[in-house]
Structures are given as C-alpha cells and as structure tokens.
C-alpha positions as CSV (number, residue, x, y, z in Angstrom):
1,X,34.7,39.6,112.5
2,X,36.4,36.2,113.2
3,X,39.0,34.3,111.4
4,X,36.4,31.9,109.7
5,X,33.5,34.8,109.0
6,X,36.2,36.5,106.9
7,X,36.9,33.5,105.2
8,X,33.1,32.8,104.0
9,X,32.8,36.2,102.9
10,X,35.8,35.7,100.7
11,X,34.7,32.7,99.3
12,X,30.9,34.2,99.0
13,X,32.7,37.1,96.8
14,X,34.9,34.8,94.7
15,X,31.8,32.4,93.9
16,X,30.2,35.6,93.0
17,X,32.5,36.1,90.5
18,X,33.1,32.7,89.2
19,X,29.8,33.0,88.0
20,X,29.1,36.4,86.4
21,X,30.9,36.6,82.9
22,X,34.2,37.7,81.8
23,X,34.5,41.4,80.4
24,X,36.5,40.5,76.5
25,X,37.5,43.8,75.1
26,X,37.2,43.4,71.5
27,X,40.0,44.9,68.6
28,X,38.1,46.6,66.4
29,X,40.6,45.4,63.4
30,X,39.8,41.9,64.5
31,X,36.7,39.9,63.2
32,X,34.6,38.9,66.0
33,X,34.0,35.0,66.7
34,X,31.1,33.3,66.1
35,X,30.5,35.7,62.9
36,X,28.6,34.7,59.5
37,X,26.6,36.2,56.5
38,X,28.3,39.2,54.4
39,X,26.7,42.5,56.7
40,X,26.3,45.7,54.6
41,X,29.1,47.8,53.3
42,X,30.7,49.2,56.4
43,X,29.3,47.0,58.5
44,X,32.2,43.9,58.5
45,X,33.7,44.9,61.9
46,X,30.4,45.0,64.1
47,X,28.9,41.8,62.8
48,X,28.5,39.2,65.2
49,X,29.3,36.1,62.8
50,X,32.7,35.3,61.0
51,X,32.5,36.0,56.9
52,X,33.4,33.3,55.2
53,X,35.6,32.4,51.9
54,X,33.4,33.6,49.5
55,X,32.3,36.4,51.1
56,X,35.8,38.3,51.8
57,X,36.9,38.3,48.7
58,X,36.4,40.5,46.0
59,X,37.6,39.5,42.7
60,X,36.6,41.9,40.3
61,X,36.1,45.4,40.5
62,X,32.3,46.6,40.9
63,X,30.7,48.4,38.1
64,X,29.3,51.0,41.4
65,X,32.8,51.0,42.6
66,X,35.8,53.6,42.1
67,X,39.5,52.9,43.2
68,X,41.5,55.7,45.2
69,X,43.4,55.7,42.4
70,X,41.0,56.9,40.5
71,X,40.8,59.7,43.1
72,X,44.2,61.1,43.9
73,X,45.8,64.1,41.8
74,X,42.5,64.0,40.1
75,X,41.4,68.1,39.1
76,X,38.0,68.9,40.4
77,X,36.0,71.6,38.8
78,X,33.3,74.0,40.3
79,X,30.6,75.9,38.6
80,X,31.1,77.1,34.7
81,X,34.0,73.8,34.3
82,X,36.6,76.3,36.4
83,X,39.0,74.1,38.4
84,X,38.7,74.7,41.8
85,X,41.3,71.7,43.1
86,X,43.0,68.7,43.0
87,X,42.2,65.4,45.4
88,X,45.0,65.1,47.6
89,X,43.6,62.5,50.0
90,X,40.7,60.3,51.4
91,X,38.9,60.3,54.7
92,X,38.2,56.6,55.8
93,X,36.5,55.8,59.1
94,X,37.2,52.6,61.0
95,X,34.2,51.1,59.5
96,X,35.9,51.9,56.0
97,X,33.4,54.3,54.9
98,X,34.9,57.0,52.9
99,X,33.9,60.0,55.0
100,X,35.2,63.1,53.1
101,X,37.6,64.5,50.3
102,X,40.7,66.7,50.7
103,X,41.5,69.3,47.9
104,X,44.7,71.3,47.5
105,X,43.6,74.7,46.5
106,X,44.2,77.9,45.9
107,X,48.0,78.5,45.2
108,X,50.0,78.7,41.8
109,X,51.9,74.9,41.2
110,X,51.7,74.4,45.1
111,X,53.5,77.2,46.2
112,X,50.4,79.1,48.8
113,X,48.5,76.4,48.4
114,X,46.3,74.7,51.1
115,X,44.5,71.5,51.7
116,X,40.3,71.9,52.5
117,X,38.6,68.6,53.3
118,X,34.9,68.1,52.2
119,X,32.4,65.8,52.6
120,X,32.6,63.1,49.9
121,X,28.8,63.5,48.8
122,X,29.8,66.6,48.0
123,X,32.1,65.7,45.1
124,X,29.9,64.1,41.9
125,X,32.2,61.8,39.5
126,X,30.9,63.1,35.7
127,X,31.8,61.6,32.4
128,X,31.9,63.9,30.1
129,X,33.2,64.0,26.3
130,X,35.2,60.6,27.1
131,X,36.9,62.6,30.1
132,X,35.9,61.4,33.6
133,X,36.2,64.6,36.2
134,X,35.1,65.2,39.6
135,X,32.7,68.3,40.3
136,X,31.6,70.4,43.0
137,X,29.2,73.4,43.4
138,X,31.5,75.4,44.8
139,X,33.4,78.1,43.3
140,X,37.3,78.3,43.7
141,X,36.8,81.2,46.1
142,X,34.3,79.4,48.1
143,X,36.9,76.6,49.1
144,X,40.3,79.0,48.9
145,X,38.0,80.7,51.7
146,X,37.1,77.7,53.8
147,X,39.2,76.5,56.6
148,X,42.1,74.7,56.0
149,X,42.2,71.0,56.7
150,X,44.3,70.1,60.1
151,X,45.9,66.4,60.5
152,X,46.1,64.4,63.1
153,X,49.5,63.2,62.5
C-alpha cells in the first residue's frame, strides 16, 4: 500500500470514530444526568432523570419506616418468646435495599459467640405489651447450628 492509500484508510478509520458515540462509564454513587421523577425505593441510582429538591429529602420519619437504630443490640426471640440473638449489623446492597440481618448467637455474654446473617424477611418487628421485639421462627439451636457469617473486610 502507498504513502497516500495509508493515509485515506487512517482518515476512513478516524471519521468512523468521530461519529459512533463515546463509551461514559457511569459511578454508581453518582446520580445520572438528565434524571427526574422520585423512582421506587431502591431504584434512585438506575433512574435515568435527576431527583429534584423535594424529592431527595426526607423530612420526617415514615410511619412504614424503622431506623438502624432501632435495629442494633436489639434481642430477637424464636419460638415459645426464647431469645435466640441479638442484631449486630445490617446488610445493604448498592441500591440501599436492606438485604439481610446478622445475629450474634449462641455464647454466654459474647464469649463463644458467633455472628449468623439472615435474610431480613425473615425477622418480623412485633409490639407486644408496650415492648417492641424482633422475632424469628427459628429456635436458638437452629441458628447456633447454621453457618457463621464471613466478612468481606
């Protein structure tokens, strides 16, 4: 191939390119541009419109809604009001949907304890004589038997 055959197939290939569109990777913990109405819960990250003023904020605490607060060093009970556990942590996914529940059980005031993790439908917050509780229908054996939870980090 000559000097000047080389030189159109360079400029055929960078035309091509000029015209196809740019690859933008996108950061997850970003909003996206060109986003608008309030998605469903969960959902913030993938819409494709920006949320606006009203929408972001939240300025009182929904009736629906429990803080993790509300969730940590909290005893659970199992079956017959036995307590099986205590909440030690929450599993959040990048969507911020609370995924599952870790429980420190088994042991005697921490000492041969371990931490389980189960899925968060599986714990049921109950009011009951003025006392709110979580419970499970498992028994204390159940989760001192079931695998222990491994971190990441």
């Amino acid at each position: 191939m000559n000097h000047s055959g080389l030189t159109a197939s360079v400029l055929c290939v960078m035309a091509a390119g000029a015209t196809a569109p740019a690859l933008v990777q996108v950061n997850p913990f970003r909003a996206s541009p060109g986003q608008g109405s309030a998605p469903p819960a969960g959902t913030l990250r993938e819409s494709p419109a920006p949320t606006g003023p009203g929408l972001l904020y939240i300025p009182e605490q929904p009736g629906n809604a429990l803080l993790v607060t509300e969730f940590l060093g909290r005893a659970v009970y199992g079956p017959g009001k036995q307590k099986v556990g205590t909440v030690t942590n929450l599993l959040v996914d990048t969507t911020g949907r609370v995924i599952g529940v870790v429980l420190e059980v088994g042991g005697v005031l921490g000492i041969g304890a371990k931490e389980v993790a189960i899925s968060f439908e599986a714990l049921y917050p109950v009011r009951e004589d003025d006392q709110e509780a979580f419970v499970v229908e498992m028994t204390k054996a159940q989760l001192t038997a079931a695998p222990a939870f491994k971190r990441s980090r």
